[in-house]
C-alpha positions as CSV (number, residue, x, y, z in Angstrom):
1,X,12.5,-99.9,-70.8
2,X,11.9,-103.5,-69.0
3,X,9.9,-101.3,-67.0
4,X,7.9,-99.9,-68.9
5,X,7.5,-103.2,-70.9
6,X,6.6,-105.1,-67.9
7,X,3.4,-101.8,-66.5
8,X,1.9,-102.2,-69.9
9,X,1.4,-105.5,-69.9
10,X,0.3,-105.6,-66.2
11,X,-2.3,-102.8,-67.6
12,X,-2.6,-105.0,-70.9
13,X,-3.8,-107.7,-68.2
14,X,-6.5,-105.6,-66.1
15,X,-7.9,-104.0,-69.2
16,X,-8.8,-107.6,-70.2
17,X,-10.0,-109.1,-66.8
18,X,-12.1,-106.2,-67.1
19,X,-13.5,-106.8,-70.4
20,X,-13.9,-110.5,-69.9
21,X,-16.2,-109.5,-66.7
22,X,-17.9,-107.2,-68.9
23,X,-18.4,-109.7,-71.8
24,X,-19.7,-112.1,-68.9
25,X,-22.0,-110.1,-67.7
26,X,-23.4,-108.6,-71.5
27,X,-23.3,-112.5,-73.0
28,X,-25.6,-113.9,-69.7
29,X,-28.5,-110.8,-70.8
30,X,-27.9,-112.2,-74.5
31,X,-28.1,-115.5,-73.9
32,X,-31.8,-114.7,-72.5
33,X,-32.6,-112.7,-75.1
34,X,-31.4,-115.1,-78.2
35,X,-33.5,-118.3,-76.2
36,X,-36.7,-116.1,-76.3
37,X,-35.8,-115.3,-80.0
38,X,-35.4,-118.7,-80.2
39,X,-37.9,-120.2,-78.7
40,X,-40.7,-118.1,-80.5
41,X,-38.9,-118.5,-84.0
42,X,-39.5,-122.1,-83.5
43,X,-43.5,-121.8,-82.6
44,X,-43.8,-119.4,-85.0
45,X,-42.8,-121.6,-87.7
46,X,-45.6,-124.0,-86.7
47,X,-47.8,-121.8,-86.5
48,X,-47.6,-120.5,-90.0
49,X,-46.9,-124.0,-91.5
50,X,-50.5,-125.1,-89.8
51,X,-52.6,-121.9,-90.4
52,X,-51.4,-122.3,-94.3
53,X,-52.0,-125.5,-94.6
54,X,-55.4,-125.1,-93.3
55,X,-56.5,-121.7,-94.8
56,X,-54.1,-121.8,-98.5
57,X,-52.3,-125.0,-99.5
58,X,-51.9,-123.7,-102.9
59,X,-49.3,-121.0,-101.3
60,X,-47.4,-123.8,-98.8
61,X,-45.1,-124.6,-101.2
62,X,-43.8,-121.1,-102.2
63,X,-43.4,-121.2,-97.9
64,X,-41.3,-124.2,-97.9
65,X,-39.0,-123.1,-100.5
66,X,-37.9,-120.0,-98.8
67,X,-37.6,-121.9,-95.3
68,X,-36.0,-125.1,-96.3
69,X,-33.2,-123.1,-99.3
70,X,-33.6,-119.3,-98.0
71,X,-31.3,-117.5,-100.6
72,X,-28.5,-119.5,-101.5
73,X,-27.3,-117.1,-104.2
74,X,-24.9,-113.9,-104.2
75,X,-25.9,-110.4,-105.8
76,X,-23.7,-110.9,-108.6
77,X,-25.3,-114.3,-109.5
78,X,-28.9,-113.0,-108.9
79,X,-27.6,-110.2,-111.8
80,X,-26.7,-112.5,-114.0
81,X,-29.7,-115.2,-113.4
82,X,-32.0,-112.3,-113.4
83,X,-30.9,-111.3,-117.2
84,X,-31.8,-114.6,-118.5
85,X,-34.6,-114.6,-116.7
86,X,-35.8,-111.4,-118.5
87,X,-35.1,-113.0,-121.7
88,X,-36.2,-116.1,-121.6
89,X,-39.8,-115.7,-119.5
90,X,-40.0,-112.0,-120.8
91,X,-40.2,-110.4,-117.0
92,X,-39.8,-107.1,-116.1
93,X,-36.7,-106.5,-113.7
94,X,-37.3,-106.5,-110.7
95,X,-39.5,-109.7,-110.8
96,X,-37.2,-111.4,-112.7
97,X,-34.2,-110.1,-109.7
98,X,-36.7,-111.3,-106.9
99,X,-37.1,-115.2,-108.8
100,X,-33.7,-115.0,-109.1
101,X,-33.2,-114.6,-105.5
102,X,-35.5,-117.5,-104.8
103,X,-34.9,-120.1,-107.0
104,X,-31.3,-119.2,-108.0
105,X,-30.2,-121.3,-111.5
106,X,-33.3,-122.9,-112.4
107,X,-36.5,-122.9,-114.0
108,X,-38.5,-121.4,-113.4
109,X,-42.0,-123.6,-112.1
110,X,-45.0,-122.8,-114.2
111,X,-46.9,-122.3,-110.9
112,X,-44.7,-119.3,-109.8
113,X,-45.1,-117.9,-113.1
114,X,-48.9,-117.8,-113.1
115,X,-48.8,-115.4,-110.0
116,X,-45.2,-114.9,-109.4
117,X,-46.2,-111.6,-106.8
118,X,-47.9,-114.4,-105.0
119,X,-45.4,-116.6,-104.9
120,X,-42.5,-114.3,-103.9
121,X,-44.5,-113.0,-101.2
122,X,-44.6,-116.3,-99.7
123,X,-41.2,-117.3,-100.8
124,X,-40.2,-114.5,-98.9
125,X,-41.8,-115.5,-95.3
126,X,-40.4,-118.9,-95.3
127,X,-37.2,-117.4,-96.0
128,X,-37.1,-114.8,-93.3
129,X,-37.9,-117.4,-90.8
130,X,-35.0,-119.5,-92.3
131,X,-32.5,-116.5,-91.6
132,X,-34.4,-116.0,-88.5
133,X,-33.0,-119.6,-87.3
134,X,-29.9,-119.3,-88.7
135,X,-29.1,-116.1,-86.6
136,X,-30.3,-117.4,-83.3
137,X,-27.9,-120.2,-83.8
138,X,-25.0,-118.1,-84.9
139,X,-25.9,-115.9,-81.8
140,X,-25.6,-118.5,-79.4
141,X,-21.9,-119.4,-80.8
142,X,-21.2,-115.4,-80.9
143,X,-22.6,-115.1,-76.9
144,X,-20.0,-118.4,-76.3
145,X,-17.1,-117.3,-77.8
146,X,-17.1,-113.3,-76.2
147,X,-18.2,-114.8,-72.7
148,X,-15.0,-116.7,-72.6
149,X,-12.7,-114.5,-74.8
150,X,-9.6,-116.7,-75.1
151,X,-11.3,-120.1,-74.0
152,X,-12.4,-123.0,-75.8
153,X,-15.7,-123.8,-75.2
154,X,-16.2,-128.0,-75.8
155,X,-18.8,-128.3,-78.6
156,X,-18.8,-131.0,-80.2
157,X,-17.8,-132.1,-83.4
158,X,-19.6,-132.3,-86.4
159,X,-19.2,-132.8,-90.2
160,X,-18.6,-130.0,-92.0
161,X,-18.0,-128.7,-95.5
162,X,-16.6,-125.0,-95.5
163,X,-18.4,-123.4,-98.2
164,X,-21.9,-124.2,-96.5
165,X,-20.1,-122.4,-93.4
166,X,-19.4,-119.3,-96.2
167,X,-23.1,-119.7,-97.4
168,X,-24.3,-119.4,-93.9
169,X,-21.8,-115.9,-93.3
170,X,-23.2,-114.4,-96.2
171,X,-27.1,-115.3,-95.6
172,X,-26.4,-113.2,-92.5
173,X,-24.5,-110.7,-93.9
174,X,-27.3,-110.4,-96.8
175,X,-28.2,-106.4,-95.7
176,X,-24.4,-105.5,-95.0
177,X,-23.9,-106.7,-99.2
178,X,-27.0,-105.2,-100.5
179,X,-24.7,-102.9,-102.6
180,X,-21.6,-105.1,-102.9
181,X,-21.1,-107.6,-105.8
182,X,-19.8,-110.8,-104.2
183,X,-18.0,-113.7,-106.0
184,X,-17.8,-117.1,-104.8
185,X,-15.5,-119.4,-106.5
186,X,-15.8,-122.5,-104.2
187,X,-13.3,-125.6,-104.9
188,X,-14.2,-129.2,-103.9
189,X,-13.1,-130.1,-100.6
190,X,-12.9,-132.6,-98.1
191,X,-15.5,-132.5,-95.1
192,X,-14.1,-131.8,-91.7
193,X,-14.3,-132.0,-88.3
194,X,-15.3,-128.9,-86.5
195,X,-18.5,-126.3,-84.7
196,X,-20.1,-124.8,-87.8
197,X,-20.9,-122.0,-85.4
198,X,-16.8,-120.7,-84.8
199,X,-16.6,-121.0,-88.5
200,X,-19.4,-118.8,-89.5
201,X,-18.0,-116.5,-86.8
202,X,-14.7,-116.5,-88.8
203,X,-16.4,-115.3,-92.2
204,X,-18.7,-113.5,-91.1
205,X,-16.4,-110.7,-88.8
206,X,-14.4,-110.7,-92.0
207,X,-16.9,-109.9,-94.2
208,X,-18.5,-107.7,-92.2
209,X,-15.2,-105.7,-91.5
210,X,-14.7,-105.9,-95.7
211,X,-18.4,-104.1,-95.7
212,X,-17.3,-101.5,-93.0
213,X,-14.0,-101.1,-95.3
214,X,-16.2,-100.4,-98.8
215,X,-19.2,-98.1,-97.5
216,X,-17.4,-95.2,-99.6
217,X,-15.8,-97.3,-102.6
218,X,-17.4,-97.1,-105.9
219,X,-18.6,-100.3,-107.3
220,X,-17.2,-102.6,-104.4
221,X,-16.7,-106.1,-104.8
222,X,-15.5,-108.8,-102.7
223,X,-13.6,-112.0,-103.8
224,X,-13.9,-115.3,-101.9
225,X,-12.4,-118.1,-103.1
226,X,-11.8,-122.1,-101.5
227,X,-8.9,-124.5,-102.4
228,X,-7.8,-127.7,-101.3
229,X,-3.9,-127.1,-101.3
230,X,-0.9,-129.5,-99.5
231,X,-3.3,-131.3,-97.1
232,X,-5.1,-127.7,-96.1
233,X,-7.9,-125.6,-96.6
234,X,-7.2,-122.3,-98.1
235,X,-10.3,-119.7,-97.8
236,X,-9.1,-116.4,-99.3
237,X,-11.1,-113.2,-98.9
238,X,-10.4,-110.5,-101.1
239,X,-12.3,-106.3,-101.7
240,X,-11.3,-103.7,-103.2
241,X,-11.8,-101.2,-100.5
242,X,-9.0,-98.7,-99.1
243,X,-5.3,-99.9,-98.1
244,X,-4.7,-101.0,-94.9
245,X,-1.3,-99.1,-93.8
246,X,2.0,-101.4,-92.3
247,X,0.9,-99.9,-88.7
248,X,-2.7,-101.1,-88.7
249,X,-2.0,-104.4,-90.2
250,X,0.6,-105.0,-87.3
251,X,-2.3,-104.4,-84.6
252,X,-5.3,-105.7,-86.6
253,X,-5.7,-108.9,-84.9
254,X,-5.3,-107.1,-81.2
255,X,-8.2,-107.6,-78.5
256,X,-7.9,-104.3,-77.9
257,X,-7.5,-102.5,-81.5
258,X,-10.1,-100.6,-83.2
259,X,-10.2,-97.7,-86.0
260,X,-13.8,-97.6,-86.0
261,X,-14.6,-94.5,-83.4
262,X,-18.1,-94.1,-83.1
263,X,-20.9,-96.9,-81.5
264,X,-20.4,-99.4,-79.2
265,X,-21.3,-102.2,-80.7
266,X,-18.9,-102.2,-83.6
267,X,-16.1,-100.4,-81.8
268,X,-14.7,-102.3,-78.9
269,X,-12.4,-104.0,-81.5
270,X,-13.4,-107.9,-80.7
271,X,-14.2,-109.1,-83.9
272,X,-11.0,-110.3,-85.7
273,X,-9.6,-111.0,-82.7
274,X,-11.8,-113.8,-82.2
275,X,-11.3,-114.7,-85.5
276,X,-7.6,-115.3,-84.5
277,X,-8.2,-117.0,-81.3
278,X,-10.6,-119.5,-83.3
279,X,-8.1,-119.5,-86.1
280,X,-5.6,-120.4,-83.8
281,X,-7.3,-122.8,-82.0
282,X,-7.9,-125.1,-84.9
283,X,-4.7,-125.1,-85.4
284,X,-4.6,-122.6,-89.2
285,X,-3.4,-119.5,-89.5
286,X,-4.8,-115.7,-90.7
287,X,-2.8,-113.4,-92.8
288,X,-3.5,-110.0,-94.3
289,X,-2.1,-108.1,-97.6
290,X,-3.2,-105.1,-98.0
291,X,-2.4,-102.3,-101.2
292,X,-4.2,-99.6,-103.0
293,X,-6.1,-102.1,-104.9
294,X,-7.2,-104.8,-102.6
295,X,-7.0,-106.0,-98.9
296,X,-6.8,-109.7,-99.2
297,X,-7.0,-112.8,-95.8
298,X,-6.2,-115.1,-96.0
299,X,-6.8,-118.2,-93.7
300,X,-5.0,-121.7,-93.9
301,X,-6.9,-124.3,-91.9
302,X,-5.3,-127.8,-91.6
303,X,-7.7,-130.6,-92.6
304,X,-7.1,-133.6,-90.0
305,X,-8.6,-136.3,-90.4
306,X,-10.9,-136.0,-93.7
307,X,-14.1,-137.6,-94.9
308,X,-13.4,-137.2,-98.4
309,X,-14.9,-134.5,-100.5
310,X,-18.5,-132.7,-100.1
């Protein structure tokens, strides 16, 4: 048995010396890539913000709006906004959805009304550029944390306020929960020290495995609720997809695990690994229930030293 015990971890060790030369090697092409995508989102932006104001400053504005806010609202509150939308400007659905999405609980400006097409259309350039950023960044954190696996990688620290790092998972996430409802119940908290990057990274692998989980659950939701509890930040993350059984939950946090079978990118069983190792790092914790009603994480992450509430 100690034998046994002592050849799997020695094959444990080689399997991940291998990946780890493998993730070196695939995070150096990525890193070229994402510094091109970059680079050009950047000049792009520019571009457009000189060629409109030149050729249509009446539109600029629409422009700014989507690159400045992008979409700061869930599907569930772009339902409900939408609605009174409907009601009280007397729009047809799916404009009244589409200002929803861009101006979120407001009124609505008598300027996007006039030509509201117009506006959304524009709305919708400055906010694809926005997400456009936002992804290169959340690359370059991704490339850094698989090309050293189980290392810590010395960025430094910055204020942060963990429900912008949630806004920021589900901005990215925003095809994955085209068909999920998504409820955000964020709580006050204090602002910490920390890389936004590795805590985007924790929200969004989680989310994105909830997503995997739901693709053949009717009407599938996902919870996410903050707290400020004993000195700690408690982020819970909750959908109503399948149960997770006792034997998968055990191994779910593995390098090595996977149940997804089929691709590569989605099947080399990194993601909430990392999610651990960063987890860990910070000093918190990850936990998992699971039943035949809802799979529920749950992450704990210790507060330090505070700059009092966000």
């Amino acid at each position: 048995m100690a034998k046994e015990k002592a050849l799997q971890r020695l094959h444990t060790a080689e399997q991940m010396t291998t990946l780890g030369q493998l993730a070196a090697g695939i995070a150096h092409e990525l890193n070229n890539a994402i510094g091109v995508v970059n680079s050009k989102t950047e000049r792009m932006q520019q571009d457009l913000l000189q060629l409109l104001e030149e050729l249509h400053p009446e539109v600029s504005g629409y422009f700014d709006v989507g690159l400045i806010q992008g979409q700061a609202v869930s599907s569930s509150e772009v339902r409900r906004i939408a609605k009174r939308y409907q009601s009280d400007y007397r729009l047809e659905r799916e404009t009244a959805k589409q200002l929803a999405r861009a101006l979120g609980d407001n009124p609505i400006p008598d300027s996007w009304l006039n030509d509201p097409h117009k506006a959304l259309k524009y709305w919708g350039m400055g906010r694809d550029l926005h997400d456009l950023k936002i992804a290169a960044r959340h690359t370059v954190g991704i490339v850094k944390s698989v090309k050293q696996l189980g290392r810590t990688d010395g960025e430094p620290d910055e204020l942060l306020d963990i429900n912008d790092t949630i806004n920021k998972a589900l901005a990215l996430l925003q095809s994955d929960l085209r068909r999920v409802s998504v409820r955000v119940q964020p709580a006050v908290l204090p602002l910490i020290k920390g890389a936004s990057t590795e805590y985007v990274q924790i929200w969004s692998n989680i989310l994105k495995n909830a997503c995997d989980a739901l693709s053949q659950t009717d009407a599938p939701n996902i919870d996410i609720q903050t707290k400020f509890v004993n000195q700690r930040i408690l982020v819970t993350i909750a959908n109503n997809g399948p149960e997770i059984d006792e034997s998968t939950r055990r191994k779910i946090f593995q390098p090595n695990f996977t149940t997804k079978k089929g691709g590569l990118s989605f099947g080399l069983g990194l993601g909430l690994s990392i999610v651990k190792r960063i987890v860990s790092e910070i000093g918190g914790t990850i936990a998992v229930k699971s039943d035949e009603t809802r799979t529920i994480f749950r992450v704990k992450l210790p507060v330090g030293e505070a700059y009092g509430e966000a």
